[in-house]
C-alpha positions as a LaTeX table, in Angstrom:
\begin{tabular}{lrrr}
\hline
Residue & $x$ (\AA) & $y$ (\AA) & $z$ (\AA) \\
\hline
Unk1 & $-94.44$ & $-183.53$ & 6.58 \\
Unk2 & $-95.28$ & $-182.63$ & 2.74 \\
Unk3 & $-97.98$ & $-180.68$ & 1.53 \\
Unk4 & $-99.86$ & $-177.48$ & 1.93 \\
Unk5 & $-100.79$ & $-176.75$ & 5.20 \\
Unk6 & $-104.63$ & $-175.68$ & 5.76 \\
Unk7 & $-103.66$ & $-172.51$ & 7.12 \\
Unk8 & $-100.51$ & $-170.83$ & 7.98 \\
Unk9 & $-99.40$ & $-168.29$ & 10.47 \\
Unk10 & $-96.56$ & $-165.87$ & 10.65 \\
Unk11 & $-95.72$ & $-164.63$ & 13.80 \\
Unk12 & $-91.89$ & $-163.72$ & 12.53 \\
Unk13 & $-90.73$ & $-160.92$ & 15.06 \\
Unk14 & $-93.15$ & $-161.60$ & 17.90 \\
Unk15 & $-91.93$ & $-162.80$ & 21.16 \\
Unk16 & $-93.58$ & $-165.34$ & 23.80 \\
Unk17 & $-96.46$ & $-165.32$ & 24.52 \\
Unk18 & $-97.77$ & $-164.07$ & 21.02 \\
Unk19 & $-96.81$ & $-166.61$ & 18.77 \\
Unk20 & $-99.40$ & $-169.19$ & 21.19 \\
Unk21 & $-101.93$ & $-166.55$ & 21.35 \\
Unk22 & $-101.73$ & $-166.24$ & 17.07 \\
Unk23 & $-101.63$ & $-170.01$ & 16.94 \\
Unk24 & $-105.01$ & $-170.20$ & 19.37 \\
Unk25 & $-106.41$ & $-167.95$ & 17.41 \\
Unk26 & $-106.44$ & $-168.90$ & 13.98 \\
Unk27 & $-107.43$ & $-172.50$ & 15.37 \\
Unk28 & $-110.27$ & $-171.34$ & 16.71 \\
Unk29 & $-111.37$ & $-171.44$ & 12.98 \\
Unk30 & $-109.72$ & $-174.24$ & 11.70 \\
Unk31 & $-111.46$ & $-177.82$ & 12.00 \\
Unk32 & $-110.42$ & $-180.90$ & 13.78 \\
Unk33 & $-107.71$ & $-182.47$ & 11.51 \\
Unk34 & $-106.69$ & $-179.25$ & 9.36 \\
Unk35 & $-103.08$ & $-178.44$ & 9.68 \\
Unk36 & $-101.45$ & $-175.59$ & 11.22 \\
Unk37 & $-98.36$ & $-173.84$ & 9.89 \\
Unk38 & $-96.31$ & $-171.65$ & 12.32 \\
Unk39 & $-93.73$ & $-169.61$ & 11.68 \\
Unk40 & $-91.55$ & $-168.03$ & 14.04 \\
Unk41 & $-88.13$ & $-166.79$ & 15.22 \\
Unk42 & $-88.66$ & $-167.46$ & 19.32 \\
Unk43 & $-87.22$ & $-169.64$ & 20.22 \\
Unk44 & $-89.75$ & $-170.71$ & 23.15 \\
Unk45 & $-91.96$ & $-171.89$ & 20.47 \\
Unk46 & $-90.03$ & $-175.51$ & 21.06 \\
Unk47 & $-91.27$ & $-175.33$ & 24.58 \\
Unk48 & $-94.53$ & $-173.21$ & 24.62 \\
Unk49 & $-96.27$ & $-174.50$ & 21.57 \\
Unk50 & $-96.26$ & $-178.07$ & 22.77 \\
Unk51 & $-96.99$ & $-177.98$ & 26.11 \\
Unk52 & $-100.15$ & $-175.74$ & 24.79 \\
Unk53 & $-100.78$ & $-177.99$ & 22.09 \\
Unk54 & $-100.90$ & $-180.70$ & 24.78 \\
Unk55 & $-102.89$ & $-178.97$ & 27.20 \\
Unk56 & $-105.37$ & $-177.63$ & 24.42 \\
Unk57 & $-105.83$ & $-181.33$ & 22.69 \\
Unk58 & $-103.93$ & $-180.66$ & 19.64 \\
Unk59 & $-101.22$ & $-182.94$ & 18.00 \\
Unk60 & $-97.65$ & $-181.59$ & 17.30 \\
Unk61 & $-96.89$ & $-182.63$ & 13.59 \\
Unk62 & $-93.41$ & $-181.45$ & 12.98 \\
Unk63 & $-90.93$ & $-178.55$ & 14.68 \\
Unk64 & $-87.93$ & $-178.02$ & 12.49 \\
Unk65 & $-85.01$ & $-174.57$ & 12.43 \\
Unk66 & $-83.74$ & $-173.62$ & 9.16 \\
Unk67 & $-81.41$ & $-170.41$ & 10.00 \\
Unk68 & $-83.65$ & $-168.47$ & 12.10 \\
Unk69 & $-87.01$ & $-169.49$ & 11.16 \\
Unk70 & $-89.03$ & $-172.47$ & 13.07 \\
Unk71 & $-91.30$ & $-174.18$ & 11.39 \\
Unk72 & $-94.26$ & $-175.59$ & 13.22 \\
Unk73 & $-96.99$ & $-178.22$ & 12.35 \\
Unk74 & $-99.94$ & $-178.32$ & 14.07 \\
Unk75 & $-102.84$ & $-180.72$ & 13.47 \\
Unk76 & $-106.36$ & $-179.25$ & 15.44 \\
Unk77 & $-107.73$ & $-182.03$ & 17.95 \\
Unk78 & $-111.30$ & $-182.14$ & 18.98 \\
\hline
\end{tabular}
């Protein structure tokens, strides 16, 4: 996905379940449609973030690992 994401989150260093709890979060003020940015080096994000994402209404975009960092992209649902 190109472009600037709406809002972006760094949760480099943190370790399941924060990275979910930092992405809830900062949706909680985000729109429907915005995009989400995460970044993080857990690798759990590739299972916890979607199934949340699922659960929670909101669309995975885009999960990609350059060296140690994942890269997230989260549109907010309803």
């Amino acid at each position: 996905m190109t472009g600037a994401p709406d809002r972006t989150v760094d949760a480099l260093g943190t370790w399941c379940p924060v990275p979910v709890s930092m992405v809830r979060r900062a949706l909680t003020r985000m729109s429907p449609g915005e995009v989400l940015e995460l970044l993080a080096d857990d690798p759990m994000v590739f299972l916890d973030v979607p199934a949340w994402c699922h659960d929670a209404g909101h669309e995975v975009l885009s999960m990609e690992q350059r060296r140690d960092v994942i890269t997230t992209r989260i549109r907010v649902g309803r």
